[in-house]
N, C-alpha and C positions, 0 to 999 in steps of 0.2 A: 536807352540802355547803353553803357559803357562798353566797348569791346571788352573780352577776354584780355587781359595782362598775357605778354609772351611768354612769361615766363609761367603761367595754367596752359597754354597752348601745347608748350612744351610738357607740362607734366601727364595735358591726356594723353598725347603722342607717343609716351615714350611707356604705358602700359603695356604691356604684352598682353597679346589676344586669351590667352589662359586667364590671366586679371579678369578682363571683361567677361569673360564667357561664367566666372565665378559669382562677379556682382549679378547677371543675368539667373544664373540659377537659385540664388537669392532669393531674388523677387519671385518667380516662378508661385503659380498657383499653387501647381504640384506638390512645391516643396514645403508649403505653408507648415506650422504646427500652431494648434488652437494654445491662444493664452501666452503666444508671443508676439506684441505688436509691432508695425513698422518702424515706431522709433526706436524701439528696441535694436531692431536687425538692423537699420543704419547705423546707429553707435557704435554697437558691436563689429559692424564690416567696416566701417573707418578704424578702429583702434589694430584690427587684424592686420589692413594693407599699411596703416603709417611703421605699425611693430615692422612687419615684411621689409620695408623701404629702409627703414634706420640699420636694419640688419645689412642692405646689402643685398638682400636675397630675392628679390623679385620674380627676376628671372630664371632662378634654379628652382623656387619652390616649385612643386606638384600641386599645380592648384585643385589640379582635376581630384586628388583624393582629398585635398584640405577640406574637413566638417564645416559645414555652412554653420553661419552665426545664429540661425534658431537652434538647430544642433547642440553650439556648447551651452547656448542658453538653457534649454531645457535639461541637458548634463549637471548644470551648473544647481539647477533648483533642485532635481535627485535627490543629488548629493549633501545637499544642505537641507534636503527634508529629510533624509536618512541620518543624518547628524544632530538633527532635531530629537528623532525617534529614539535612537538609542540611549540614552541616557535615561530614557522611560521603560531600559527591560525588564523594570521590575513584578514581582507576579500580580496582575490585578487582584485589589482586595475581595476579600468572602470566597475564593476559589482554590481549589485541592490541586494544584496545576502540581505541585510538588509531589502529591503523591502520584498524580497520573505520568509522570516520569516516570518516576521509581520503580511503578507496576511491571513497567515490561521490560525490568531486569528478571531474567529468571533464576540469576544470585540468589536473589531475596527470599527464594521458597526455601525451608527447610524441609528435612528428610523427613520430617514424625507423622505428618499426616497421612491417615487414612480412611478419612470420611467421604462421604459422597460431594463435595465439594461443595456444602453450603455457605461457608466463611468464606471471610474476603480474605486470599493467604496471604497478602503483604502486611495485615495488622492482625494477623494472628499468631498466638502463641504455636498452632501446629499447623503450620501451613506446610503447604506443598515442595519437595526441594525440586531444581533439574534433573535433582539424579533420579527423583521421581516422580520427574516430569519429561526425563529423557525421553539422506532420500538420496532421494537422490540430488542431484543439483538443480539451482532453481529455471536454469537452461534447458532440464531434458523435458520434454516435450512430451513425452508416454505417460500421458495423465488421464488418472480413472475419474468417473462419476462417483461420487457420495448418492448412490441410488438406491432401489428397490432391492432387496437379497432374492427372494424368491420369484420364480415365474421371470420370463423371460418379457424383457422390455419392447414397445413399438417399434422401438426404432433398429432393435435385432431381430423381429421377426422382420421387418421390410426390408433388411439384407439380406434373409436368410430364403427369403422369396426371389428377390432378383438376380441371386446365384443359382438356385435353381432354376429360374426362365433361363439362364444366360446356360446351362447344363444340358439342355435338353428338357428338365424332368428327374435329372438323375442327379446324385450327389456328386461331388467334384472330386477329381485325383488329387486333387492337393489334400497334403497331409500335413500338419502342424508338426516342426522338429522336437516339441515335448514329448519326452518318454512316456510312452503306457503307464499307466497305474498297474503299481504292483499290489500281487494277491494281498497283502499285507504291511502294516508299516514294520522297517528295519530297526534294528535298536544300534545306533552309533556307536563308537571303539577310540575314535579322535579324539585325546588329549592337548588340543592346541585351545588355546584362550579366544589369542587371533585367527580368522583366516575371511580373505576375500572372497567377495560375493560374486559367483559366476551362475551363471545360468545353466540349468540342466540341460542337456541334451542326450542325453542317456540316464537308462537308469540310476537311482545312487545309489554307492557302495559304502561300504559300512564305514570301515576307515576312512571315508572323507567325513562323516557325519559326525557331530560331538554329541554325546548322551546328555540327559535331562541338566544332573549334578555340574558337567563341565558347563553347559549352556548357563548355567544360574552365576557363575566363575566371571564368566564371560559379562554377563551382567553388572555387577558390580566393578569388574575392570572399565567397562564403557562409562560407567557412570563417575567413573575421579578421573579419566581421561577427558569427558567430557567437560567438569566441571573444571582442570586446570589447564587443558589444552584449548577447547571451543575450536575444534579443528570439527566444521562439519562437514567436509568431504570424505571424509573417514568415518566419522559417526556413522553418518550416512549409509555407506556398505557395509558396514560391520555390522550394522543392526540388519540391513537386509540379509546377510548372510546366518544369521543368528534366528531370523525369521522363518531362514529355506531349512534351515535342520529342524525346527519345532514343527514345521508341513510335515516333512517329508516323514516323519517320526508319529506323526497325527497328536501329538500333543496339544492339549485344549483343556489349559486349567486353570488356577489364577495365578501362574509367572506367566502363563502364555498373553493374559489380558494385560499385564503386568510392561512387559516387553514392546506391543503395540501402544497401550496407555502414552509411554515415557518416549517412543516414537514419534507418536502422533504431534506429542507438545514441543519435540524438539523441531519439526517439519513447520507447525504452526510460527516458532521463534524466529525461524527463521526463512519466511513466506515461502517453503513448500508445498504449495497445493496440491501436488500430485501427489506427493508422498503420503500429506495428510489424508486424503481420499483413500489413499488404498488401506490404510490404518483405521480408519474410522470405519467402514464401508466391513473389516474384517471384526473389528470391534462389536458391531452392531448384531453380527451374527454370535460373540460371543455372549454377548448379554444377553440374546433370547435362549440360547442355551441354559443360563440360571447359572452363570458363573459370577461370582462378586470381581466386582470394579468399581469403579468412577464411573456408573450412565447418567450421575444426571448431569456432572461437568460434561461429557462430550453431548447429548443431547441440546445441552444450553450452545456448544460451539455450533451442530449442526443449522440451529434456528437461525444464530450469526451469520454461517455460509449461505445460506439458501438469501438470506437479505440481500448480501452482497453481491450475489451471483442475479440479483432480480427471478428467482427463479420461483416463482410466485406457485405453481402447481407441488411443487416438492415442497416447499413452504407450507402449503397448506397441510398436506399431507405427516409432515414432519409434529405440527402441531394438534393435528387428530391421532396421534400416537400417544400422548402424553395423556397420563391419568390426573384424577383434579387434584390429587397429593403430590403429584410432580409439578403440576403446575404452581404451585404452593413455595418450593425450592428457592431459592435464592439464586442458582442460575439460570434457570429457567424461568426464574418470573422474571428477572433483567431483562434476558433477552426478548420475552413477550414484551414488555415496556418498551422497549428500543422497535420494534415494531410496532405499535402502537403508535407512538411520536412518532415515527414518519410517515403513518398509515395519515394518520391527524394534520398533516405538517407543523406537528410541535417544534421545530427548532431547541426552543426554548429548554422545553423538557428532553430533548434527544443529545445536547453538548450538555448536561446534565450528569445521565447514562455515563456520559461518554468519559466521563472525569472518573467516575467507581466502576469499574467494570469486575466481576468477582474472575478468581484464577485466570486464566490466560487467554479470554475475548477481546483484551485491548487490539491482540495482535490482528484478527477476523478485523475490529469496527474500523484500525488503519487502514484497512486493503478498500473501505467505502465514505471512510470519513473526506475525503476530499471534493467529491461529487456531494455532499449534502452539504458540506459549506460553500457551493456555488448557487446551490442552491435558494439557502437560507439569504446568502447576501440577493440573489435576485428578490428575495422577497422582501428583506431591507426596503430594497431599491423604491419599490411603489408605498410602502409602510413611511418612510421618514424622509420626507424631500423636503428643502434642498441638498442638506446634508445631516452629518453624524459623525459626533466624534469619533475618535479610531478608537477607543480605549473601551468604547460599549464594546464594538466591536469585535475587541479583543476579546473580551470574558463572555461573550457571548456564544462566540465560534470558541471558544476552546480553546486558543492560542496559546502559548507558554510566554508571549513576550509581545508587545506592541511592534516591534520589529517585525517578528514574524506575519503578525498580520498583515503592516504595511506592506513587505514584500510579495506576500499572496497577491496582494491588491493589484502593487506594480505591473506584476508578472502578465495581468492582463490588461492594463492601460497606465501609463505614468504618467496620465494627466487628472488621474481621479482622486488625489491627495493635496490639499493646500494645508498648508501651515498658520496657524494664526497666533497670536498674543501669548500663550500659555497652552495651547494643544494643538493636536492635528486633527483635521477634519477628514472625513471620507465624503464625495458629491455625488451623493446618493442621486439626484437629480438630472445628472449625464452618465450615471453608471449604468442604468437599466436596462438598456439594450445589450451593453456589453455582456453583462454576465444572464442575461438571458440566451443569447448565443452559447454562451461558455457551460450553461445549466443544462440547454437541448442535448449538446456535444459529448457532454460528460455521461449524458444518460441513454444516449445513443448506441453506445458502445460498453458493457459491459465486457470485460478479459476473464471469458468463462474457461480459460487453459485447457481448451478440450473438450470442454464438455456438451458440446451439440454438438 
């Protein structure tokens, strides 16, 4: 073999130990990524230090944060399979992806309806508006159960026993700062439209309280405030405050059902669960009093909740409520159907569902649609190996866009999309572990906001 030329002598010589220490990390096991080979990463790390050299820069670059060459390699494919995909955001054919948009504008409901929420109200001539479908913020934390009305639950008698062992035997000094119930309800004198929602702590006086006529005012004001403003931090207390004077008054009619109705839908819009639980939960008690409403729209949301929420015993319960002519409804048979498909692992039949949802369930099936499409693709995963175009995929799950799916995809491994001739692939065939992990995790952990 030839010696080294002085002048290669001089060129390893005159690296700086950062250079070396970069090519080293390179190579590194550690640092490997699948589907980038060595020749690859030598190309790549020559073109990086001769660029570094002709610049000048050798010795001032930061090699230590410089991206190793599998790094832009694998940046480099990303991005050029995201560039691929776009151009394919089109809606896959045979699918209502336009309408499952649109649904969960609550623009789209008009004011006319007043049925029991059998039609689908974005393709009906009387559907539902905001203003009558009109918390607190999705921050606050003081969230109720959608539970039992009557008889007192398990899980407040074994409080209500542990306070008394922790007592002696005897009831506790502590006192709740809610005022007594008065002999009677007050009839209000308040002429404001507006007014913020505080909590009692005293009895109420009549001049804070507004009468039935102003409270009805007030209604109507919230509802074109609502529909031009969408200020729901306002909404929010205003309705509460509009709630504490029809208490405090014992009013129970149908504005009162009326008022929590258009609550409920606004707390649903905008994922309030607590809010919506204390709406629904008062709701429920107004419907067995024989007031007319919308039960079999919230009914069909409760089924929704309880899926969500995994909350299988209240589920059940929820559905041994319902008589076989409710069952019959059109929200109520959806959401029996959408429980059925995942009782089944329907996939298929559940992104379905998912695309018609009648009045305002889309918002409920978002809060679990995520966890069932990791689902579903683990089940892909063993169903279709090696791979699968993305574009099933897309109309399969539901997507609105082949992007979108990709990027699902990503989100949990960016090495499970290749690109070919005329479509993208998903490699169903190294995916299966991953979102088998991702399917455990997702279901692991239900965000019941309180409610155990």
């Amino acid at each position: 073999m030839t010696p080294p030329s002085d002048h290669q002598q001089q060129q390893k010589f005159d690296w700086p130990q950062s250079v070396r220490n970069y090519v080293q990390r390179t190579f590194q096991a550690s640092n490997e990524i699948p589907g980038v080979g060595r020749e690859e990463k030598e190309s790549r790390l020559k073109e990086i230090i001769r660029s570094e050299q002709e610049k000048g820069t050798m010795f001032t670059t930061n090699w230590d944060e410089m991206p190793l060459p599998q790094q832009l390699i694998q940046k480099e494919r990303q991005q050029a399979l995201m560039a691929a995909v776009n151009p394919a955001t089109t809606q896959p054919q045979g699918s209502s992806l336009a309408a499952n948009s649109k649904k969960r504008k609550s623009s789209d409901f008009s004011e006319s309806e007043q049925t029991n929420g059998s039609t689908v109200p974005w393709r009906s001539t009387k559907a539902l508006s905001i203003e009558d479908r009109v918390s607190k913020p999705a921050s606050d934390k003081r969230l109720l159960m959608d539970g039992p009305l009557t008889g007192k639950s398990k899980f407040q008698k074994h409080v209500e026993k542990r306070q008394r062992r922790g007592d002696g035997g005897y009831q506790s000094s502590y006192r709740s700062p809610s005022p007594p119930p008065s002999s009677g309800p007050i009839i209000g004198s308040n002429t404001n439209l507006e007014k913020r929602y505080l909590r009692l702590t005293a009895a109420p006086k009549r001049e804070d309280v507004r009468p039935e006529h102003v409270l009805q005012q007030t209604l109507d004001l919230l509802k074109r405030k609502w529909r031009k403003e969408n200020n729901y931090n306002y909404i929010c207390d205003q309705f509460k405050s509009l709630r504490q004077d029809l208490t405090v008054q014992h009013i129970r009619n149908e504005f009162t059902v009326s008022v929590y109705e258009i609550h409920a839908r606004i707390a649903l819009e905008k994922g309030d669960l607590g809010e919506y639980n204390q709406c629904q939960t008062q709701l429920r008690a107004l419907y067995r009093a024989g007031i007319k409403g919308n039960p079999i729209e919230f009914k069909a949301y409760r089924i929704l909740y309880f899926i969500h929420t995994a909350n299988r015993t209240a589920l059940n319960d929820a559905i041994a409520d319902l008589t076989t002519a409710e069952k019959e409804e059109r929200p109520v048979k959806h959401a029996l159907n959408v429980r059925s498909a995942l009782a089944l692992g329907n996939y298929h039949k559940f992104f379905q569902l998912y695309l018609d949802v009648p009045n305002m369930g889309a918002y409920l099936m978002d809060m679990f649609i995520k966890r069932e499409r990791l689902a579903a693709l683990a089940n892909m995963c063993k169903a279709f190996k090696p791979e699968l175009k993305l574009r099933y995929v897309t109309e399969e799950l539901a997507f609105e866009s082949d992007a979108e799916a990709a990027q699902f995809i990503i989100d949990y491994d960016q090495e499970l999309l290749q690109e070919r001739d005329d479509h993208i692939v998903f490699l169903t065939g190294k995916a299966g572990q991953t979102f088998e992990k991702a399917r455990a995790q997702a279901f692991s952990r239900v965000d019941l906001k309180g409610q155990i």
